[in-house]
N, CA and C atoms as an extended XYZ file, in Angstrom:
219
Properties=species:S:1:pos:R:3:atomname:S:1:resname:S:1:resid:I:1 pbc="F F F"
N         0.814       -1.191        0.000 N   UNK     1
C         0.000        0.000        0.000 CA  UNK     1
C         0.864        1.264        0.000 C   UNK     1
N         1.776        1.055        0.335 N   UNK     2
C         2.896        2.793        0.928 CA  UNK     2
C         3.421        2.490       -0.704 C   UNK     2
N         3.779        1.698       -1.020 N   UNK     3
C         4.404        1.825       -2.537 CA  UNK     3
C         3.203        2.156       -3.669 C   UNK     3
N         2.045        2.308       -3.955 N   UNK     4
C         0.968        2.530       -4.318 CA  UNK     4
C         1.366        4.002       -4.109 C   UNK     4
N         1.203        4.473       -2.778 N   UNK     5
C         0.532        6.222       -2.542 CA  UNK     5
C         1.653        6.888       -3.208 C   UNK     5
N         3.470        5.981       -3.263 N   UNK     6
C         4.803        6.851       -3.453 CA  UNK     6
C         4.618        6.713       -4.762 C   UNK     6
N         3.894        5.521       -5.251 N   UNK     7
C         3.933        6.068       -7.308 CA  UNK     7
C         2.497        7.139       -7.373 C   UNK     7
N         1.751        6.826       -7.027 N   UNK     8
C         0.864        7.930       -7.279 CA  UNK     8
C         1.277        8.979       -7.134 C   UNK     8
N         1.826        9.201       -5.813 N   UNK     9
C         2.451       11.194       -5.431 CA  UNK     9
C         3.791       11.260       -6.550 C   UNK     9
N         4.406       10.243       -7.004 N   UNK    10
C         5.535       10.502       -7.776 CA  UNK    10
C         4.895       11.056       -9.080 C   UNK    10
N         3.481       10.523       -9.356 N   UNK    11
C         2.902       10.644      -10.861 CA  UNK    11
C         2.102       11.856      -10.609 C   UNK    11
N         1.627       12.456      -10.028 N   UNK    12
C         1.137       13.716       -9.643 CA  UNK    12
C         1.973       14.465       -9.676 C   UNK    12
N         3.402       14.448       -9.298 N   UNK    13
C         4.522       15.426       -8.945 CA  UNK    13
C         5.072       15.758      -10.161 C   UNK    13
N         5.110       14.351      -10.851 N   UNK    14
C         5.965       14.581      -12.612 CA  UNK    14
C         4.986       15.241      -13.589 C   UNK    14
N         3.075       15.205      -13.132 N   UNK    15
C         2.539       15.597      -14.145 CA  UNK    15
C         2.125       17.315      -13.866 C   UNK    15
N         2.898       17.623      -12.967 N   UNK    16
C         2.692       18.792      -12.127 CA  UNK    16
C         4.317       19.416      -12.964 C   UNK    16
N         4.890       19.130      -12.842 N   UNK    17
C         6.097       19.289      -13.255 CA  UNK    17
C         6.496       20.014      -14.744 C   UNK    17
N         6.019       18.770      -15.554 N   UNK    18
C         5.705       18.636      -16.604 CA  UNK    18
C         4.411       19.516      -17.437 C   UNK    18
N         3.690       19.727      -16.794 N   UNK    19
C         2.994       21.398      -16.991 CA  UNK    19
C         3.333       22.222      -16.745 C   UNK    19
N         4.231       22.762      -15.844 N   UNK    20
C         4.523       23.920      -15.592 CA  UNK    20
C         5.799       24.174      -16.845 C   UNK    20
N         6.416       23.041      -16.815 N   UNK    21
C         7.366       23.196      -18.029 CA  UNK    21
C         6.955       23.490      -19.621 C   UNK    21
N         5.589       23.446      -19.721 N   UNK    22
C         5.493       23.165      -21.043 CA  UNK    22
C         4.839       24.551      -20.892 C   UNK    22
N         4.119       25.352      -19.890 N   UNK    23
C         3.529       26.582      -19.706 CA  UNK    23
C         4.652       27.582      -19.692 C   UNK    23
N         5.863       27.351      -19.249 N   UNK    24
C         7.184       28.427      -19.452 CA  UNK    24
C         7.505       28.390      -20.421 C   UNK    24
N         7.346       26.985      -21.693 N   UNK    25
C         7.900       27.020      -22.670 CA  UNK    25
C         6.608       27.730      -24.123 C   UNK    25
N         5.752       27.486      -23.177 N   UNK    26
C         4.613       28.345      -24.029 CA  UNK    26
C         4.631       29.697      -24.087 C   UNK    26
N         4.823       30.731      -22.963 N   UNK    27
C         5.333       31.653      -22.316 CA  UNK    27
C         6.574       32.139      -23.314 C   UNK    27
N         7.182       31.424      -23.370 N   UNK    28
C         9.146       31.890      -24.482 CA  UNK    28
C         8.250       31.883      -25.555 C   UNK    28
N         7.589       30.945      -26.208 N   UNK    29
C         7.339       31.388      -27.234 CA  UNK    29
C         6.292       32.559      -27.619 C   UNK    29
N         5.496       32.810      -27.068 N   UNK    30
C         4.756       33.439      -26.845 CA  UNK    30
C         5.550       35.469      -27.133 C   UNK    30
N         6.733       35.217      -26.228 N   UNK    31
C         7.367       36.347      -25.993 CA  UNK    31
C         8.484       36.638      -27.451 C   UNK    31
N         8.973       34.959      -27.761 N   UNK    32
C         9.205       35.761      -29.156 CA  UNK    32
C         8.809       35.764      -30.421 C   UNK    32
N         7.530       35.465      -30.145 N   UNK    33
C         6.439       35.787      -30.742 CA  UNK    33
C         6.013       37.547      -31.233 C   UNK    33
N         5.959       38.061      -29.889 N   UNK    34
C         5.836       39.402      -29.846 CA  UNK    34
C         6.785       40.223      -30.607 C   UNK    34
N         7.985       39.517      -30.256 N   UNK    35
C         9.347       40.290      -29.992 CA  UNK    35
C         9.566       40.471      -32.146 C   UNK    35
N         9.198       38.795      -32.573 N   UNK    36
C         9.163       39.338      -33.939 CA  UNK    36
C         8.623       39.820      -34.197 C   UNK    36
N         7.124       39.983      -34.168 N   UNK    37
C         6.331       41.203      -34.876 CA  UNK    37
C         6.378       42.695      -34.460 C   UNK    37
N         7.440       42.637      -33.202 N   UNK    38
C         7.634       44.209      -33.003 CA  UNK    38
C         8.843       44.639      -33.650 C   UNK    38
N         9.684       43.633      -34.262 N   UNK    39
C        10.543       43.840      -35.069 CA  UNK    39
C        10.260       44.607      -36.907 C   UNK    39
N         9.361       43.629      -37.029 N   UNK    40
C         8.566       43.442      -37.930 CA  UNK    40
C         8.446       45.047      -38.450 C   UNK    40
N         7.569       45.208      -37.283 N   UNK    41
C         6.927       46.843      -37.092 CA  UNK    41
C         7.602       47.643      -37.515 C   UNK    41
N         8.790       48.036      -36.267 N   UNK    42
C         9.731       48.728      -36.523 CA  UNK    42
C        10.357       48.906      -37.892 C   UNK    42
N        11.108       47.547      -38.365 N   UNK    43
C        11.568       47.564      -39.862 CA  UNK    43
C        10.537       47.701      -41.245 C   UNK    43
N         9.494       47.840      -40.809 N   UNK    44
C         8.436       48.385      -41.651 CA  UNK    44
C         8.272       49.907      -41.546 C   UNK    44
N         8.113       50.313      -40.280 N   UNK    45
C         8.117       51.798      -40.520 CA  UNK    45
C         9.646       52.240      -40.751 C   UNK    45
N        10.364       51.963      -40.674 N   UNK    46
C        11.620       52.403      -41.101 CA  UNK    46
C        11.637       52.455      -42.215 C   UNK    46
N        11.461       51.254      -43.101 N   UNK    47
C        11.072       51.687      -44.850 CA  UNK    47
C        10.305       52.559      -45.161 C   UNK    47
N         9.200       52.827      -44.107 N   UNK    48
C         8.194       53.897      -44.519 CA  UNK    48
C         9.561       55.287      -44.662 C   UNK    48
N        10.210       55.546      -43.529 N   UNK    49
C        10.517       56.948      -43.309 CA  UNK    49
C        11.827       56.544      -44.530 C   UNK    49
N        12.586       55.853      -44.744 N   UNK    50
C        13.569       55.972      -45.764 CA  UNK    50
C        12.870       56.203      -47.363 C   UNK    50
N        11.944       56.007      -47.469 N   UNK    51
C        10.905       56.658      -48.853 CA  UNK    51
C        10.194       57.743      -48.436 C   UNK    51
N        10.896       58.513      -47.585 N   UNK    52
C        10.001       59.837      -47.307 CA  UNK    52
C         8.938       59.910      -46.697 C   UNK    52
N         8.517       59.027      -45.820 N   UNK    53
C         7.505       59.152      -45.019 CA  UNK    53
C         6.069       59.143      -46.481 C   UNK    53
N         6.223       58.685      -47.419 N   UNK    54
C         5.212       58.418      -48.278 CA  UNK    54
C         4.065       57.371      -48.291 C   UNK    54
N         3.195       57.793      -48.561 N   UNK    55
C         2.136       56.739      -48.024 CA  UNK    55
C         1.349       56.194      -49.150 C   UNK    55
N         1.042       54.614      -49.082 N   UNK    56
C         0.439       53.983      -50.066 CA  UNK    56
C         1.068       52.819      -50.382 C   UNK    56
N         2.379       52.314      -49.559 N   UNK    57
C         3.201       51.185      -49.729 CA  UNK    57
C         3.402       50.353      -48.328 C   UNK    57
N         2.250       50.619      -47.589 N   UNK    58
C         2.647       49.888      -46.364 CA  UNK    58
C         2.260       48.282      -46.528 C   UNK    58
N         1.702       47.731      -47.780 N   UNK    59
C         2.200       46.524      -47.675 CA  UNK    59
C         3.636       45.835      -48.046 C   UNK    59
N         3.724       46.530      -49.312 N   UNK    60
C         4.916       46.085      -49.397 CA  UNK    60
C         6.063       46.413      -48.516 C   UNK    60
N         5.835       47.476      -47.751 N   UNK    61
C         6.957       47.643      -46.551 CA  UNK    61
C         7.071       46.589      -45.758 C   UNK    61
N         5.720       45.787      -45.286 N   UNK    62
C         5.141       45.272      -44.411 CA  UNK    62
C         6.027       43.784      -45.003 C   UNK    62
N         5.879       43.252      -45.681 N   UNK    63
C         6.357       42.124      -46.851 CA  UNK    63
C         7.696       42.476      -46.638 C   UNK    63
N         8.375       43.115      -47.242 N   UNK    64
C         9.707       43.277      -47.079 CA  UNK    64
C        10.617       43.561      -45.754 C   UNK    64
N         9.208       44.598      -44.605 N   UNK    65
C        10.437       43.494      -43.421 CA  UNK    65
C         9.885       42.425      -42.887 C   UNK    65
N         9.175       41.473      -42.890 N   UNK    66
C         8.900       40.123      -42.824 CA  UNK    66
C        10.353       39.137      -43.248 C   UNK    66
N        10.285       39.761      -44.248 N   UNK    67
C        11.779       38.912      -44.748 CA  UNK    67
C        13.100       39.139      -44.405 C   UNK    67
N        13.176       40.338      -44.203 N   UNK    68
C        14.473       40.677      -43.736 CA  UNK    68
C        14.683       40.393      -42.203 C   UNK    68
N        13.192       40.297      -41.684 N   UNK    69
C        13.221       40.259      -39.820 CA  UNK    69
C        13.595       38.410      -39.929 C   UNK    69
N        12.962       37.876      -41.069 N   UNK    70
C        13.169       36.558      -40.645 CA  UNK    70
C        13.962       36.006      -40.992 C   UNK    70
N        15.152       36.740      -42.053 N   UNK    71
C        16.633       36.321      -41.910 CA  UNK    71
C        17.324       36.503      -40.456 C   UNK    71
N        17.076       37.124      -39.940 N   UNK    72
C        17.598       37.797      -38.468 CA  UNK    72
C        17.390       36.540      -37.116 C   UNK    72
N        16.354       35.892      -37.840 N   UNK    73
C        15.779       34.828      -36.378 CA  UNK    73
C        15.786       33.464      -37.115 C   UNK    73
C-alpha cells in the first residue's frame, strides 16, 4: 500500500512538473512571438521613413520586413 501512494504522489509530482514546463515554454514562445512582430513593425516603418515618409506602400513595406526580420531569427 505505501508503494501505491509513493507512485501515485511521484505521478502527480511529474505531471505537475511537466505542466509547468510546457507553460514556461509556451510563455518563451509566446514572448518571441511578440518580440518578432515588433521587429517586424519597426523595420516596416523604417522603410516607410527611408521613402520619405510616403504613403500607399505599407504593404509592401510590411512584406519586405517580414523577410528581412526573418533572416535575423
Amino acid at each position: 500500500m505505501k508503494i501505491t501512494k509513493i507512485i501515485g504522489k511521484a505521478k502527480t509530482t511529474t505531471r505537475k512538473v511537466v505542466a509547468q514546463a510546457m507553460a514556461k515554454q509556451e510563455r518563451e514562445i509566446q514572448l518571441t512571438d511578440e518580440r518578432i512582430q515588433e521587429a517586424i513593425r519597426l523595420k516596416a516603418y523604417d522603410l516607410y521613413l527611408q521613402r520619405g515618409g510616403q504613403h500607399g506602400n505599407d504593404f509592401e513595406d510590411w512584406l519586405t520586413a517580414e523577410k528581412m526580420v526573418s533572416q535575423q531569427f
